[in-house]
VOPAGU-2260 file (C-alpha; in pm, 1 decimal, decimal comma):
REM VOPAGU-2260
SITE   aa  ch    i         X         Y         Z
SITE  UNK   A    0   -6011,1    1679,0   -3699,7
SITE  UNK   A    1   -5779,6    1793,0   -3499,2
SITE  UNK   A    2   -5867,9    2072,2   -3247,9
SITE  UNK   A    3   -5861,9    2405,3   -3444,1
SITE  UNK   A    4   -5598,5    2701,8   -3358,8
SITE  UNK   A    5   -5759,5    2936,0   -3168,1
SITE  UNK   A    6   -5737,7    3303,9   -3314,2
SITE  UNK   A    7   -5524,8    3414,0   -3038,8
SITE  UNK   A    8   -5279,9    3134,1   -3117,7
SITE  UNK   A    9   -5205,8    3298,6   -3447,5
SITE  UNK   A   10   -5182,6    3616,7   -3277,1
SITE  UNK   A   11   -4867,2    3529,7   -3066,9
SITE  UNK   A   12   -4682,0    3374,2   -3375,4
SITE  UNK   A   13   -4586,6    3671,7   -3599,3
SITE  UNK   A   14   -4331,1    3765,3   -3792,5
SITE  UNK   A   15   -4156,3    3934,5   -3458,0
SITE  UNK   A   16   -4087,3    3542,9   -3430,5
SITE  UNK   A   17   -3896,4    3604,4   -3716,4
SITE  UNK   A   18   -3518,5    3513,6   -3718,8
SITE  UNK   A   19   -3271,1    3770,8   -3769,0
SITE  UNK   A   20   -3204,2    3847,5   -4138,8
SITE  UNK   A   21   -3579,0    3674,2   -4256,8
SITE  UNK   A   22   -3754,5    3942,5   -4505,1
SITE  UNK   A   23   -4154,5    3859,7   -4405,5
SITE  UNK   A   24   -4226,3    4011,6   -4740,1
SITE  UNK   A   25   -4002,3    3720,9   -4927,7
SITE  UNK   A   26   -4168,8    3430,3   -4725,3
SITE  UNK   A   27   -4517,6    3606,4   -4787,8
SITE  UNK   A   28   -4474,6    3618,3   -5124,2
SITE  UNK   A   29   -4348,6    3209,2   -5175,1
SITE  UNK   A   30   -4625,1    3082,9   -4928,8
SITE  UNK   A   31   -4881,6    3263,8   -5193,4
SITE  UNK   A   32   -4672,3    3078,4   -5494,4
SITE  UNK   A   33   -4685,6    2783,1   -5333,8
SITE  UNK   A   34   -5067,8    2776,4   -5240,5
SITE  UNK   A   35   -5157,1    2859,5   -5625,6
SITE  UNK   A   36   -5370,0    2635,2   -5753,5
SITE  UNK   A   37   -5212,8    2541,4   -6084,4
SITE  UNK   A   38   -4834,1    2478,4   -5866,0
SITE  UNK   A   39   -4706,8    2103,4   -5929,1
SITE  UNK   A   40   -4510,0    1919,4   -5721,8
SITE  UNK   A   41   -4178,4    2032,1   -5902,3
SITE  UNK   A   42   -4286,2    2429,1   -5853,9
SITE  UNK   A   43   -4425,7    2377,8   -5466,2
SITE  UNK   A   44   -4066,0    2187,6   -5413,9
SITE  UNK   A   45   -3904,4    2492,0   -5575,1
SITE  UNK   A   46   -4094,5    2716,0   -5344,0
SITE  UNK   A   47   -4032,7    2522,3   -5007,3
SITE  UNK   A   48   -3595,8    2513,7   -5111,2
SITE  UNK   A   49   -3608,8    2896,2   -5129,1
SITE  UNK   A   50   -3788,1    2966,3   -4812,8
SITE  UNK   A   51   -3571,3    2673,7   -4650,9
SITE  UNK   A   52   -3238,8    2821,6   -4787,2
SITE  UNK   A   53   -3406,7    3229,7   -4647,2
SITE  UNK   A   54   -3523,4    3078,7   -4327,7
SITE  UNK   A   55   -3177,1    2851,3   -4267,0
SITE  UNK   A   56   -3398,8    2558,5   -4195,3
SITE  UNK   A   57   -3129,0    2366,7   -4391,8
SITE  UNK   A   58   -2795,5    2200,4   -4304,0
SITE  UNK   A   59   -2486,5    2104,0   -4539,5
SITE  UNK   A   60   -2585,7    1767,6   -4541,7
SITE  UNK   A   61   -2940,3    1833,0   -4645,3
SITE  UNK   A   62   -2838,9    2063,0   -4911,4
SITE  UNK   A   63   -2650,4    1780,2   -5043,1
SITE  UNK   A   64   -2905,0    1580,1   -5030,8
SITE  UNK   A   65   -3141,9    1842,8   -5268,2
SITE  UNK   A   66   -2829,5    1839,2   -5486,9
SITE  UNK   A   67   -2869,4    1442,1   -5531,9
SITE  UNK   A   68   -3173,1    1471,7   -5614,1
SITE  UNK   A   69   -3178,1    1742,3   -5841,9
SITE  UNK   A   70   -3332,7    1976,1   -5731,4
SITE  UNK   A   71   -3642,6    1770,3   -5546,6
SITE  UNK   A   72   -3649,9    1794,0   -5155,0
SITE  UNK   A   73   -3693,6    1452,3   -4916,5
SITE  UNK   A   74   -4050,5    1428,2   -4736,6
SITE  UNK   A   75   -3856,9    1483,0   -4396,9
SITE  UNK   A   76   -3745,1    1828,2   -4573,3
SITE  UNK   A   77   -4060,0    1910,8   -4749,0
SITE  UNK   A   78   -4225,8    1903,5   -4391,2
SITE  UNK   A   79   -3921,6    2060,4   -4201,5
SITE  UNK   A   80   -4011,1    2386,0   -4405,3
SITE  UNK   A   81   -4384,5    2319,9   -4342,7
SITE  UNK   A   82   -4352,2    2303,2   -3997,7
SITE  UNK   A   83   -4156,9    2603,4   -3992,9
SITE  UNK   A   84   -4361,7    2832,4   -4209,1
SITE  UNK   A   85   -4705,7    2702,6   -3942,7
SITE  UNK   A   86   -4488,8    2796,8   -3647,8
SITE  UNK   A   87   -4313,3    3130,3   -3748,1
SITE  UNK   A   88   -4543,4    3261,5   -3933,9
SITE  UNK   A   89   -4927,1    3360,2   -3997,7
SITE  UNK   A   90   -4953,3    3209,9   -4336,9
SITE  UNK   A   91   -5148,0    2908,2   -4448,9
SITE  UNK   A   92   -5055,0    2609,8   -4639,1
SITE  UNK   A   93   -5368,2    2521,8   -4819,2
SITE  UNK   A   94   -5460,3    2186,4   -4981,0
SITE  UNK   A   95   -5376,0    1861,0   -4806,7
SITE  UNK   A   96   -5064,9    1858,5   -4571,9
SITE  UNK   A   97   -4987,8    1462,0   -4630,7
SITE  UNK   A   98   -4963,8    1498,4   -5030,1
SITE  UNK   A   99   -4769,5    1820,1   -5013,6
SITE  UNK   A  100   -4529,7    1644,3   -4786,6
SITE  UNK   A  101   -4460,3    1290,9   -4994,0
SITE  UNK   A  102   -4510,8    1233,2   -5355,4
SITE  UNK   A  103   -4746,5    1046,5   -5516,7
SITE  UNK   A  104   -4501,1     832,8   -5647,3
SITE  UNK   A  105   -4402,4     750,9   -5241,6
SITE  UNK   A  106   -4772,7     726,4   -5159,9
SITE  UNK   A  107   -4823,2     431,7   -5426,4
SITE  UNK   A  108   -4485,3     245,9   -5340,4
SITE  UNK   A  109   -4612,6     197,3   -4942,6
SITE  UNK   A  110   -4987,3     134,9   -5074,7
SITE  UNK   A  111   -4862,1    -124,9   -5326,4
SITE  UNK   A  112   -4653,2    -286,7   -5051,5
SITE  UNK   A  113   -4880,2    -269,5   -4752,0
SITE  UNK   A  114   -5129,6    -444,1   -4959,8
SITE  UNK   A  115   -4908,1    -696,6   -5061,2
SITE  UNK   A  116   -4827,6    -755,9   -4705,9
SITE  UNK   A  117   -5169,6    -708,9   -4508,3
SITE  UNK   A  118   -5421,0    -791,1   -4809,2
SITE  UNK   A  119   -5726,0    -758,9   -4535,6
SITE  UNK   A  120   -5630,9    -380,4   -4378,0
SITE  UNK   A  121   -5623,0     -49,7   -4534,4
SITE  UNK   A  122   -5337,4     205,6   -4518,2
SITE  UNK   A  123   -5410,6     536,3   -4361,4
SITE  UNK   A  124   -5171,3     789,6   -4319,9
SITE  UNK   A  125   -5277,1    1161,7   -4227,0
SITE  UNK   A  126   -5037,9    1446,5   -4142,2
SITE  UNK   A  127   -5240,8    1747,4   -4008,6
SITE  UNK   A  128   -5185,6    2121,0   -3852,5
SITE  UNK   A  129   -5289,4    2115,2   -3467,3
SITE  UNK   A  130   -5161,0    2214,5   -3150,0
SITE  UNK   A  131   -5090,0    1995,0   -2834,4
SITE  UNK   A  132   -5339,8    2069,2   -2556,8
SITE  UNK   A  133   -5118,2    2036,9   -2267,2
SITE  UNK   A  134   -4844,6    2237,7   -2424,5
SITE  UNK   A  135   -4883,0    2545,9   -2139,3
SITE  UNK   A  136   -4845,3    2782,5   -2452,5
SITE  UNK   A  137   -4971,5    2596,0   -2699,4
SITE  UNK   A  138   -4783,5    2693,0   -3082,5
SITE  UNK   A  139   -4888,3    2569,3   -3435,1
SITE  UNK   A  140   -4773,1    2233,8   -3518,4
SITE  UNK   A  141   -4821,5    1954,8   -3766,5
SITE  UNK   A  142   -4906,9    1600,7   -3609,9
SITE  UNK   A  143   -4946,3    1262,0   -3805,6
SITE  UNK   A  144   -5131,3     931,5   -3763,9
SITE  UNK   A  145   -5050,2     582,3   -3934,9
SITE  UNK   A  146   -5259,1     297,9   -3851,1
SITE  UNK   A  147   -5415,7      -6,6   -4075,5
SITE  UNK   A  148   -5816,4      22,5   -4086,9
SITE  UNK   A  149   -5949,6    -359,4   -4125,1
SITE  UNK   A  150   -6176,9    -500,3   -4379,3
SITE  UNK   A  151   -6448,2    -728,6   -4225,2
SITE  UNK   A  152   -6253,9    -984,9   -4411,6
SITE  UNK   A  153   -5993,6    -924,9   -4189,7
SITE  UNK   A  154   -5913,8   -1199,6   -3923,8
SITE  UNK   A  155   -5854,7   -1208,1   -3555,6
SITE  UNK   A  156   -5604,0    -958,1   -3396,1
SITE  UNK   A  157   -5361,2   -1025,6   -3141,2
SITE  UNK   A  158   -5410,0    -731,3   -2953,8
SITE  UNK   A  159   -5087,2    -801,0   -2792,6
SITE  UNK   A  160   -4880,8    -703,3   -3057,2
SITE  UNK   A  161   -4834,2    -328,2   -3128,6
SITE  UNK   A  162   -4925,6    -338,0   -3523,0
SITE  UNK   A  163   -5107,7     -31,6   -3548,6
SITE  UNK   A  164   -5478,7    -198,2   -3586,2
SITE  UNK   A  165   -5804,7      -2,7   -3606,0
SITE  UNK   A  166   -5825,1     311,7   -3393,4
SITE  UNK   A  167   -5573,9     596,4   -3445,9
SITE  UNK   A  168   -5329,5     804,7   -3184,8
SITE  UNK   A  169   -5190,3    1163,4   -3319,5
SITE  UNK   A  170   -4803,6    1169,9   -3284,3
SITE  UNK   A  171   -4594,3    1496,0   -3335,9
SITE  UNK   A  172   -4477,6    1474,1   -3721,0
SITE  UNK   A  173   -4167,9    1479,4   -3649,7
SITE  UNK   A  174   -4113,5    1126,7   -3470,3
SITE  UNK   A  175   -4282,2    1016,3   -3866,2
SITE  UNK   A  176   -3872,9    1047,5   -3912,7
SITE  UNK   A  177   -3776,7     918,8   -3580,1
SITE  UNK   A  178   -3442,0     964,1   -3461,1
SITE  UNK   A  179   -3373,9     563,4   -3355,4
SITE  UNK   A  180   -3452,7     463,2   -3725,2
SITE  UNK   A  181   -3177,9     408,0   -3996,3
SITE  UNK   A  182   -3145,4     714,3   -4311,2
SITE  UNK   A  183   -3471,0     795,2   -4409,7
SITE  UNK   A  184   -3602,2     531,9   -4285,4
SITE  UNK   A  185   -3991,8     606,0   -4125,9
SITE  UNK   A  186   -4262,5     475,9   -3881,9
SITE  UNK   A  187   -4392,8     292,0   -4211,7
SITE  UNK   A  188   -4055,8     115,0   -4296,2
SITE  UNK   A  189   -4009,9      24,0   -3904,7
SITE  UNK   A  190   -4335,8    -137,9   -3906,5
SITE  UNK   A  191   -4282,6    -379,1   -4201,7
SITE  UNK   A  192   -3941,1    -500,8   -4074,1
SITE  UNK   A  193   -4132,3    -573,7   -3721,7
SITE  UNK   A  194   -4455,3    -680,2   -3920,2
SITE  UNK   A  195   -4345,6    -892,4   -4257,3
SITE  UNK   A  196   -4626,8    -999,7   -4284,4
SITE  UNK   A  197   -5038,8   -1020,2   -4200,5
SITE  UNK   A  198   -4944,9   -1337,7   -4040,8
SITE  UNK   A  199   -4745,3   -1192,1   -3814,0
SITE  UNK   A  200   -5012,1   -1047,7   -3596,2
SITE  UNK   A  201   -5315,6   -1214,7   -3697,9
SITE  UNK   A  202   -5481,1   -1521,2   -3553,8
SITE  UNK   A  203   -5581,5   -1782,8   -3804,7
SITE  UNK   A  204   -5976,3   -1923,6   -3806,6
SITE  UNK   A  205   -6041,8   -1591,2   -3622,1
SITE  UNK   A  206   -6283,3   -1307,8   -3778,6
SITE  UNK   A  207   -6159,7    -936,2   -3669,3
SITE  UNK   A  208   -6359,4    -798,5   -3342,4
SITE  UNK   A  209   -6601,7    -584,1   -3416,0
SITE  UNK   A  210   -6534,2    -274,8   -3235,7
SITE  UNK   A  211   -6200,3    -254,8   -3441,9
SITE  UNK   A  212   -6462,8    -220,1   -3766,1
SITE  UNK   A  213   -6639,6      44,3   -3591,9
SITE  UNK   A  214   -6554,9     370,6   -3682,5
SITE  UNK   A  215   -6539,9     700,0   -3484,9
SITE  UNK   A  216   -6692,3    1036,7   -3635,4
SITE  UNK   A  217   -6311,4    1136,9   -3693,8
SITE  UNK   A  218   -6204,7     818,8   -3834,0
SITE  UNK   A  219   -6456,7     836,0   -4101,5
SITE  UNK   A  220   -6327,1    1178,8   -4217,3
SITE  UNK   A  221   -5970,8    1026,3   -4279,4
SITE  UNK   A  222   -5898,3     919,4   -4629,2
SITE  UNK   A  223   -5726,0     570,1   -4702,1
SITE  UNK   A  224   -5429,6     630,1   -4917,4
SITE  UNK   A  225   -5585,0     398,7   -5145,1
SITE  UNK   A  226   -5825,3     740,4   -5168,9
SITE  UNK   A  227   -5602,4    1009,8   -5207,5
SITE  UNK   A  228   -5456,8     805,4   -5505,0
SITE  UNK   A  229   -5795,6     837,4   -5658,8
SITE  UNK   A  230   -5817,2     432,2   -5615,4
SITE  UNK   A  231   -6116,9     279,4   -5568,6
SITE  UNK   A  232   -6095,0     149,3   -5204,4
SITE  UNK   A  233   -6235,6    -159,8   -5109,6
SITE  UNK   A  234   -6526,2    -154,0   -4865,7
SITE  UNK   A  235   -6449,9     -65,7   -4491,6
C-alpha cells in the first residue's frame, strides 16, 4: 500500500481550504451519498457532477462533454472531483478508488483487449490515495500504477523496451490522462499503439526471468483487473 496519511496531514486540509462560495455542509452531505452502500454507478456519477458543478472543478468544455453523454461523467472527470474532494477536504471516499473512477464496462474493454494482445501477462491497474514523500508539505493525493504481471508461460523479455513488465512504479493520477496524448486518450491506449502486440517485446524460444515472476509483499495485494471483474484469473 501506499504510505498512509499521517493524522496531521488531514489536519492542515480543512474546509478553511475551501474556495470562496463552497458550502462544507453541501459537499459533506454528497460525499456521505456517494459512500452509501447501495449507490450505483449512475447515482455516485450524479453525486460527483454536483460537487464538481459547487466546487467549479468543471470547464465549458467538460460540461459539454457530461451533456454528450447524458448525464455520465468521463474517468478523467470522475477522478478530477476525486482528487479534489481528498485534497480540500477531510472526507473519505470509501470502496475502491480504480472502479469508482472507470466503469466496468471500460475495465472489460482494456481486459478483453490486453489479453488479446499479450495472451501470457496480466493487466493490473490500481489508482490509490497517498501522498508524495518528498513533497516538503506533503497534501492528499491519488497516484496510479499500470504494469502487465507475467504468467510463467510468459516468454523472454527484452528488458530494453519500456513495456511495463513485472514490477510496478506509482505515478501521480493525473499523468493516467497525460497531457502529450490525443482526446481521452490514456497511458493504456499509448501503450498498445507502441506495443501491438506480445511480439513486440518478447523474445521467441525464451522463458520469462524469474525475478519478473517474483512478487513483492505489495504486489501481491494488487488485484488483476481480471479480479475486480470477478473473473477467474489465471495462475500468476
Amino acid at each position: 500500500m501506499l504510505q498512509q496519511l499521517e493524522s496531521n496531514i488531514y489536519e492542515e486540509t480543512s474546509s478553511a481550504n475551501f474556495p470562496e462560495g463552497v458550502n462544507p455542509d453541501y459537499i459533506a452531505k454528497q460525499v456521505e451519498e456517494f459512500n452509501r452502500e447501495d449507490a450505483n454507478a449512475e447515482h455516485r456519477d450524479d453525486v460527483l457532477f454536483r460537487i464538481g458543478s459547487h466546487a467549479d472543478v468543471f470547464c465549458d468544455t467538460d460540461y459539454q462533454n457530461i451533456q454528450s453523454l447524458d448525464g455520465r461523467l468521463t474517468s478523467q472527470l470522475r477522478y478530477q472531483v476525486i482528487e479534489w474532494v481528498l485534497s480540500h477536504t477531510e472526507h473519505d471516499i470509501q470502496g475502491n478508488l480504480t472502479l469508482h473512477i472507470f466503469s466496468l464496462e471500460q475495465l472489460r474493454a482494456w481486459y478483453e483487449e490486453s489479453k488479446n494482445r499479450y495472451p501470457d501477462f496480466e493487466m493490473v491497474l490500481i489508482f490509490e490515495e497517498g501522498i508524495w514523500e518528498e513533497e516538503e508539505q506533503p497534501q492528499p493525493s491519488i497516484h496510479y500504477t499500470c504494469y502487465y504481471r507475467p504468467l510463467p508461460s510468459a516468454p523472454g523479455f527484452d528488458e530494453e523496451t519500456d513495456f511495463p513488465v513485472g514490477h510496478f512504479e506509482w505515478e501521480n493520477a493525473e499523468y493516467f490522462w497525460g497531457d502529450f496524448f490525443s482526446t481521452e486518450e490514456t497511458v493504456i491506449d499509448f501503450t498498445m499503439e507502441c506495443y501491438p502486440e506480445q511480439s513486440d517485446f518478447s523474445i521467441p524460444n525464451t522463458s520469462i526471468a524469474p525475478h519478473l515472476l517474483t512478487l513483492t509483499e505489495e504486489e501481491q495485494e494488487h488485484q488483476t483487473v481480471a479480479e475486480m471483474l470477478g473473473m477467474i484469473p489465471a495462475a500468476v
